[in-house]
Each structure stands twice: as structure tokens, then as C-alpha cells.
PATI-187409 format. One line per 5 residues: number of its first residue (from 1); for each residue x, y, z of C-alpha. Coordinates in steps of 0.5 Angstrom, whole numbers. Example, Ala and Ser with C-alpha at 12.3 -4.5 7.8 and 13.67 -1.06 7.14 Angstrom:
residues 2
1) 25/-9/16 | 27/-2/14
***
This chain:
residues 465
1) 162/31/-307 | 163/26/-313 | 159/26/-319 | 158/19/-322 | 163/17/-328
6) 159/13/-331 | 153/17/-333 | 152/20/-340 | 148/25/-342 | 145/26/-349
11) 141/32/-352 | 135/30/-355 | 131/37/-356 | 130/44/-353 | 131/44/-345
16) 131/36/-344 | 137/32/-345 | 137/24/-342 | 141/23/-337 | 143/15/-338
21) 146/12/-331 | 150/5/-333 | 150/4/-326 | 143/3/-325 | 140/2/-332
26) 136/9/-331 | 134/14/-335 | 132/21/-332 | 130/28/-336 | 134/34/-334
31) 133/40/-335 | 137/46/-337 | 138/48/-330 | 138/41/-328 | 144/40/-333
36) 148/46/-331 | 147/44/-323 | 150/38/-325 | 156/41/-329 | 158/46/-323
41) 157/40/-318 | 162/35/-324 | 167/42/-323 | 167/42/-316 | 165/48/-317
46) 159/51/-310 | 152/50/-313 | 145/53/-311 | 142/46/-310 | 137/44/-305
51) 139/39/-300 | 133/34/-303 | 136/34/-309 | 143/31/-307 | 139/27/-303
56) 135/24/-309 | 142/24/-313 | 145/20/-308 | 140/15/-308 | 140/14/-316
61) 147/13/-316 | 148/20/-318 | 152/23/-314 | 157/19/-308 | 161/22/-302
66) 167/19/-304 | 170/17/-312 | 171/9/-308 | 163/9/-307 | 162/9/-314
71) 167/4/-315 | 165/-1/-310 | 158/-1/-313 | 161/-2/-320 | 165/-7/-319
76) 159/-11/-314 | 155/-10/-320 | 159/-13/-325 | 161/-19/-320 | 153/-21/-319
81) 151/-20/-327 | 159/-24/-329 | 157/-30/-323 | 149/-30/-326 | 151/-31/-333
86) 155/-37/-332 | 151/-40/-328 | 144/-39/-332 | 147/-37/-340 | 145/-42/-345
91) 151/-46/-348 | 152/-44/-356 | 154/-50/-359 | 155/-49/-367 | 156/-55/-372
96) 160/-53/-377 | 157/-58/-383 | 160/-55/-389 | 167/-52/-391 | 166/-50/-397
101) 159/-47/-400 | 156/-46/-408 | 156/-38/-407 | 161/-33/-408 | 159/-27/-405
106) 165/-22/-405 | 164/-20/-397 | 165/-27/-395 | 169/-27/-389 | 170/-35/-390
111) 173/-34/-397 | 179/-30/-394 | 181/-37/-391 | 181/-42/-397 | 178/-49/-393
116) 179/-55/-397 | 173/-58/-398 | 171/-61/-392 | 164/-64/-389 | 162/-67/-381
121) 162/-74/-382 | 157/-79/-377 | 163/-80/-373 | 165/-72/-372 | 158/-71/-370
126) 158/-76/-364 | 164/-74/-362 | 162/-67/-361 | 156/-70/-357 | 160/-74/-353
131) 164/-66/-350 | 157/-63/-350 | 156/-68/-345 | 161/-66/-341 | 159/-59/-340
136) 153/-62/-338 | 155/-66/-333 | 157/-58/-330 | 150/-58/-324 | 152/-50/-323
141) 150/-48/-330 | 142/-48/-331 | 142/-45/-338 | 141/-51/-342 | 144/-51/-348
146) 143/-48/-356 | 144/-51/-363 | 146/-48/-369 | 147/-51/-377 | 153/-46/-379
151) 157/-47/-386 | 160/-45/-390 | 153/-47/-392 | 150/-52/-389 | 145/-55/-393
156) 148/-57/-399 | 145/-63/-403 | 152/-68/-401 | 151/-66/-394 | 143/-67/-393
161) 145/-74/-389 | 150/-70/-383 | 144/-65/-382 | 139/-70/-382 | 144/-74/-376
166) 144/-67/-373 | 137/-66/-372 | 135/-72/-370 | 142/-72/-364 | 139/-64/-362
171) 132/-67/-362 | 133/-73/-358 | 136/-68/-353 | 130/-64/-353 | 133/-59/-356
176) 133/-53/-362 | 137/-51/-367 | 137/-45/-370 | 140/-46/-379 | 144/-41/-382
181) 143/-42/-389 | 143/-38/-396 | 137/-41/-398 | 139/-43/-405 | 137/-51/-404
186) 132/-49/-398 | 126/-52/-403 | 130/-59/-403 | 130/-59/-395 | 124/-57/-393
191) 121/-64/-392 | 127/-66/-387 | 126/-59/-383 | 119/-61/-383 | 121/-68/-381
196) 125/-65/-375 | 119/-59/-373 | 121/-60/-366 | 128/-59/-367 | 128/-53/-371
201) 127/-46/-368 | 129/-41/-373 | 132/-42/-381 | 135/-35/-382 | 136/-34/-389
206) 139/-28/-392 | 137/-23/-399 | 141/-17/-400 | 135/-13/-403 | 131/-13/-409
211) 132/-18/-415 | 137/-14/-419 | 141/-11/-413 | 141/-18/-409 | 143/-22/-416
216) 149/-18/-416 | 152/-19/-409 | 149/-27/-407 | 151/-30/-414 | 153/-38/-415
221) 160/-40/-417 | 159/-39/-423 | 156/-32/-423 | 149/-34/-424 | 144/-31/-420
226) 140/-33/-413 | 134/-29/-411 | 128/-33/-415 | 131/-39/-412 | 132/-36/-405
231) 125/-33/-405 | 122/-40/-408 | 126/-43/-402 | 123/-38/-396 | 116/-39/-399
236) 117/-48/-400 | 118/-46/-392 | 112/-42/-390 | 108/-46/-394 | 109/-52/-389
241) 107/-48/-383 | 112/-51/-378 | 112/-47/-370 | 119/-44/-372 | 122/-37/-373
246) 124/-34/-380 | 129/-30/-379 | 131/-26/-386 | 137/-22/-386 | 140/-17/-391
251) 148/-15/-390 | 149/-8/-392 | 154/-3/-394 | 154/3/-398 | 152/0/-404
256) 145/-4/-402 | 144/2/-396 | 139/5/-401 | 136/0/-402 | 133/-1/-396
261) 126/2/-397 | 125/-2/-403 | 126/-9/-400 | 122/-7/-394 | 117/-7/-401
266) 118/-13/-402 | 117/-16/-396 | 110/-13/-397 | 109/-16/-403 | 110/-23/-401
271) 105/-22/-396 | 111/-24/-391 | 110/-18/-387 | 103/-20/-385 | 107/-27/-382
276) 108/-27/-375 | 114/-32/-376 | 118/-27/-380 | 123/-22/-377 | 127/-17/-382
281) 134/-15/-380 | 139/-11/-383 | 145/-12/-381 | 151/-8/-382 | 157/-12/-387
286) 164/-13/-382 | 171/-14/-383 | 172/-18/-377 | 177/-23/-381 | 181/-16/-384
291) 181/-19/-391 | 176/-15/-394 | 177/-11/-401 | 174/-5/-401 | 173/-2/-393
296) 171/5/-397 | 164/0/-397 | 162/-1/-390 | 158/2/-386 | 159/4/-378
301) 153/1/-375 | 151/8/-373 | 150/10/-381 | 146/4/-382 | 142/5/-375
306) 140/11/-378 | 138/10/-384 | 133/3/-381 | 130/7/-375 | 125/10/-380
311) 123/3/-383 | 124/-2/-376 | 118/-4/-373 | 120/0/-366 | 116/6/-370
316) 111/2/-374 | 114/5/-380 | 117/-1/-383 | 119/-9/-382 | 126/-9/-379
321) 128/-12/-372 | 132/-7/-368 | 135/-13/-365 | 141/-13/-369 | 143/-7/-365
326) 146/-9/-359 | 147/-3/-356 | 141/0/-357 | 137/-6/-354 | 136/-4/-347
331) 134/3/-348 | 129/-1/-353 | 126/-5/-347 | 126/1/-342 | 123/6/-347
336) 117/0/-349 | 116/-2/-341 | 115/5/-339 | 111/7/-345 | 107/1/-343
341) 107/2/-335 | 105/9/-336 | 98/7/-341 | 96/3/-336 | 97/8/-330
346) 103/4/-327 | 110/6/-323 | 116/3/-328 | 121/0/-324 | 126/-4/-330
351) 130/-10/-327 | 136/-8/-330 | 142/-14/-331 | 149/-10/-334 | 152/-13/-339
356) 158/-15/-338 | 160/-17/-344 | 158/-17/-351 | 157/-24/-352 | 157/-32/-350
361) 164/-31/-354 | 167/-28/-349 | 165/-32/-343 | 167/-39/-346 | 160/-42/-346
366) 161/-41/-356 | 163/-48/-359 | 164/-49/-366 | 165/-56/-368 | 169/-56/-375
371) 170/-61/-380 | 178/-60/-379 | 177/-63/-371 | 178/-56/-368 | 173/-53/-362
376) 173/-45/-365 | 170/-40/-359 | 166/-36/-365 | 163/-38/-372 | 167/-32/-375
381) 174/-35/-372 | 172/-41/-376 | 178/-44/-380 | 183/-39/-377 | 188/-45/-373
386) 190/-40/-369 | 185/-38/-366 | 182/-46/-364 | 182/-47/-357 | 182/-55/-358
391) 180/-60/-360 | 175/-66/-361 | 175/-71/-366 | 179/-75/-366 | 180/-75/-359
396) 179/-69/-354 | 182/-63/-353 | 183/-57/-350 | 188/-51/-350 | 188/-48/-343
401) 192/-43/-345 | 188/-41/-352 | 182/-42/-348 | 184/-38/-342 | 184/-32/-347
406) 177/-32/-347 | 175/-35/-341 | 173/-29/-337 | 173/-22/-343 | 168/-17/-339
411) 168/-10/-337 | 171/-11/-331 | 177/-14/-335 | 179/-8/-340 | 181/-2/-338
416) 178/3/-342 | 171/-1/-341 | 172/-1/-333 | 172/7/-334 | 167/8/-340
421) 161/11/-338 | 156/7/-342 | 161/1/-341 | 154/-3/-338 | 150/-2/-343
426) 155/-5/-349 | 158/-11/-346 | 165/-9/-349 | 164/-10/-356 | 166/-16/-360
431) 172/-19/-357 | 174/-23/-364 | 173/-16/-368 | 178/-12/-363 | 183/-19/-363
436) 183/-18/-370 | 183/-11/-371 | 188/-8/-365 | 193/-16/-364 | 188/-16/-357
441) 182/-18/-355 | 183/-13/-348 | 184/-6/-352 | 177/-6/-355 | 173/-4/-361
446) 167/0/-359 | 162/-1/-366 | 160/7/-365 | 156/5/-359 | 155/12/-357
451) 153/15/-362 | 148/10/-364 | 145/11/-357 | 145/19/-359 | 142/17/-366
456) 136/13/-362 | 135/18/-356 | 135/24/-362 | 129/19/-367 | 125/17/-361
461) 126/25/-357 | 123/26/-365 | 117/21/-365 | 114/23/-358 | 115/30/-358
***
């Protein structure tokens, strides 16, 4: 008899303990007995146990004949979800629009890189479209394509003419852009967004807490504050009521975790909560280019899950979005389908879809247009010219041996992810993160998965009794 390797168990109170199967995407309640039984059987060791139980086991992939039958079912499962993925994931294509920024903000990844001031230009934008239309001429993949308006920072005065270009190439494709911009001259761009509405799904913009704590993280070059003009930006926007997403992020470490709670407040008092375009996040500051100062400063993602859980909308305590949370948002969806098949007197039976890696990143389907003529496979690789796969302008190009690295990074293809017990549930981590942290993409970095896992077991074990 082979216990699964790929079953975990987490304590979340007296007398129950979820058990967390990555081959199915399960979730049972066992017992004290029931986690004794399943030890002694783990230890190879006779057990008291009723046949219809193993049988019940077998059936939820808990227990298997032989080690072989486990694997077989592993690597099936994986081989299915890594061929839909391919056919059926979107393209990410993420126009770099601007080098450089007006902002100087001390945990900027982009600032380790020192770009020379550089901007697309109308002839880099329709070269970029020319290779998009390459990969579109791809009839296997049904995903359809996303676009994004990255920087440096994308809306900025003198580029004002690229992004108008931008949207309206995205539009006539019947397409959507999400912008990433620091909100400063958002006022300025309102009319041209408004301009594109049907071009346009989300505008995220980012503040770092209340005034006094966000004026000293997000400064201009010259160290003048930001928050009132950021603010006055967001607001220009909702004014106009266009059919798009308002997406607030706030970049935390240890120094603006506090803070948390006051900024929820803030949003309160700008009536943004009450506005179903808005969404909060609180995300954890990373040092994914290693050139960081000041490590002592970060958070791991579990600390900071702990400290949002109490304030996230998933309680009803608080505005922030979970889903920055990549680990947990499975578990998520599995605990609210249940509770919500349960109210209405149904069975739940979840769909379960691995995933087998962490992000569109990791399977070639991310490409980053960037003013220097390079094709960069993540917007965090940007200005790293070793890490460029190719290029487009001003003629295309790809690096195969570049790319190949890139190519196929799933679970299946990291020896510590192909034997991990939760390997399904958090895709492997961020390639460029494990890249940059261990010289190899195939040694990988976790991101406290697991312990962000026990953190939400033990929150929600508390909030249902």
C-alpha cells in the first residue's frame, strides 16, 4: 500500500486537520484518528482499517497499489493541463513605452538598470504588431491576446502621442490594455483614455499609504511629494465613469506594513470602496533584480498574508483583493464554491485545473517590446540584456537558445517541484525570481507557499468555527 507523496496536511484546530491532495485539488477533513490511520498506513506500518475506507482512499488518490500508479497520475495530469495551457492561454504582450520615469522611488527594480532615456517610437510599435501577427497566424492557440502599457512610467507628457498610437492599434484589434502607471499625470490622460474606453480594461495605479507615509516612499525626482496629485488623478478617472477596472496597489515592507489598516481608511473616505470598479491589493516589495539596499526591509509573502487576511474582502473586514496571493487562490475558490453549493443544498464538485506553472512567463507566451529593439520574456527582466530573447526593431529576431530556457519551466521540469506535495497548487514560483536568486531557473524559489497555505487554513478554520 503507497501513500500519496503529494498530499499535505495542515492543522487548523482541535480534532480537525485539512487534508490538501495536489493530485485532485481536494480538500478533506480528517480527524485525529483519521490522521493517525493515515500515518501508520504513511509508515508502512498494520492498521485497524476498514476495507471501505481504503477503498474510499484509493478512489480520491489517497492511497495507490504501487509508488508507479501515483506517478503515472502526476505526470498525466500535468501533461493535460501544460497541452490546454498552450492551446487556450492568452498572449501577454507588454509595450514598454518609456525608459525612464519622473518618480524616484528607493525600491524600484528598474533603477538598478540606469537606461538611457529612451521612448517607443510609431515605427517600434508597428514592428512589434507586425510579430504579433505572426503568433496569431498560430490556428492551435485559441487564448486571444492581452495588452499592457508598462514603463518605466508610461504616461508621461512627451509620450502622450505613443500611447494614443498604442491604443488605437490594441482597439482596432478588438483588443484591451491593462496601464501600469504611477498616476502622477493620470489627470492629463484622462480625456485620451476616455477617448480609447473600448480599448481599456484596467488602470492600475499605485499608493503606498496614507499622505505622510506615501510621500515619503513615491517622490518625484526632485523629492517633492506625490499623493495629492495621484489622488486627484484616480478621482479625474472615476469621474468619467468608463466600463474599465481601477486596480490600486500598494507595495509593502516593513516599513508601510502598519499601515495597512490606515489606508484601508482612506479608501473608505474617498467613497472608493463603495465602487464596484475598484480593487485594492497589497503586495509584497520583492528583489527580484537583487540589487535592492536594505533586504532587512522585505517581507516574505506569508508575513504580509497574514497581516491583509483581517482587512481582505474575502472576510468582509476590509478592501483588499486576495488575488495577488497566488498560492492561495485556488483554496480560495474551492472554500467559496463550497460554502456557496452547500447554502443552496448542492454537491460540490470543483473542476480542478493544476497549475503547472507560475506564469505566462514561464511557458513563452510574455512579450516585452522595449524602446532599445529587444523582446524581454517578463516586464521585471526589462533592461537586462542578457536576459532578452530577440529582437523586433528593426528587424525580427529570436534567440532560440534564449528563449528555449523559457520555453517549457513547469513542474514537471524542477526536480524539487516534481516531487513537492503542494507543487500543483503554486506552479513553481517565479522563474526570473529563482533565475536571479539561484543562476537557474530549474532550482526554484517557493515564496513561503506552504506557510501561506497554513496561514489561510488556520484564518478561515478561525472565521468558521
Amino acid at each position: 500500500m503507497h501513500v500519496a507523496r503529494r498530499i499535505r496536511v495542515f492543522d487548523t484546530g482541535s480534532n480537525r486537520h485539512l487534508l490538501c491532495n495536489a493530485l485532485t485539488g481536494e480538500i478533506l477533513v480528517l480527524s485525529d484518528a483519521g490522521l493517525r490511520l493515515l500515518d501508520a498506513l504513511a509508515r508502512g506500518e498494520p492498521a485497524a482499517c476498514d476495507s471501505s475506507v481504503v477503498e474510499q482512499w484509493k478512489r480520491k488518490s489517497i492511497l495507490f497499489d504501487a509508488p508507479e500508479e501515483e506517478e503515472r497520475q502526476f505526470v498525466e495530469l500535468c501533461r493535460k493541463s501544460w497541452i490546454e495551457f498552450q492551446r487556450s492561454a492568452p498572449r501577454q504582450y507588454t509595450f514598454v513605452v518609456n525608459t525612464h520615469c519622473n518618480f524616484e522611488c528607493g525600491y524600484c527594480f528598474e533603477k538598478a538598470y540606469d537606461l538611457p532615456t529612451r521612448t517607443l517610437s510609431i515605427e517600434q510599435v508597428d514592428a512589434a504588431f507586425a510579430v504579433l501577427d505572426r503568433f496569431s497566424k498560430n490556428r492551435r492557440q485559441t487564448g486571444g491576446a492581452q495588452y499592457e502599457l508598462f514603463g518605466g512610467e508610461p504616461l508621461l507628457p512627451g509620450s502622450r502621442h505613443i500611447v494614443d498610437y498604442l491604443l488605437a492599434r490594441i482597439g482596432d484589434r478588438g483588443g484591451k490594455a491593462s496601464i501600469q502607471t504611477n498616476g502622477y499625470h493620470l489627470s492629463s490622460f484622462v480625456d485620451l483614455i476616455a477617448a480609447h474606453r473600448n480599448s481599456v480594461s484596467q488602470v492600475q495605479v499605485t499608493l503606498d499609504g496614507p499622505r505622510n507615509i506615501h510621500d515619503r516612499r513615491r517622490v518625484r525626482k526632485g523629492g517633492q511629494p506625490t499623493f495629492d496629485q495621484v489622488v486627484s488623478g484616480i478621482d479625474a478617472l472615476t469621474r468619467k465613469e468608463l466600463p474599465l477596472r481601477i486596480n490600486v496597489r500598494m507595495n509593502v515592507d516593513r516599513r508601510n506594513v502598519d499601515y495597512l489598516a490606515d489606508m484601508a481608511a482612506v479608501y473608505d473616505e474617498k467613497g472608493w470602496t463603495k465602487n464596484p470598479h475598484f480593487a485594492f491589493v497589497a503586495a509584497p516589495v520583492d528583489n527580484r533584480c537583487g540589487k535592492l539596499s536594505g533586504p532587512d526591509a522585505l517581507m516574505g509573502w506569508h508575513e504580509l498574508f497574514e497581516r491583509v487576511f483581517p482587512l481582505s474582502t474575502d472576510l468582509g473586514g476590509g478592501p483588499f483583493d486576495l488575488s495577488v496571493f497566488k498560492t492561495a487562490s485556488y483554496f480560495r475558490y474551492y472554500v467559496q464554491a463550497a460554502r456557496e453549493s452547500l447554502a443552496m443544498g448542492k454537491h460540490f464538485a470543483p473542476e480542478f485545473i493544476p497549475k503547472v506553472l507560475y506564469c505566462e512567463a514561464a511557458g513563452l507566451k510574455l512579450f516585452a517590446f522595449h524602446p532599445d529593439g529587444r523582446i524581454y520574456p517578463c516586464p521585471e527582466a526589462i533592461g537586462t540584456e542578457a536576459l532578452a530573447i530577440g529582437v523586433y526593431h528593426p528587424a525580427f529576431h529570436i534567440d532560440r537558445g534564449r528563449a528555449r530556457r523559457w520555453r517549457h519551466q513547469t513542474i514537471l521540469n524542477r526536480a524539487r517541484c516534481r516531487t513537492c506535495d503542494i507543487s500543483t497548487f503554486c506552479g513553481g514560483g517565479c522563474v526570473l525570481t529563482a533565475l536571479m536568486a539561484n543562476g537557474s531557473m530549474s532550482e526554484p524559489v517557493c515564496e513561503n507557499a506552504a506557510d501561506v497555505m497554513q496561514c489561510y487554513f488556520e484564518k478561515i478554520g478561525a472565521t468558521s468555527g
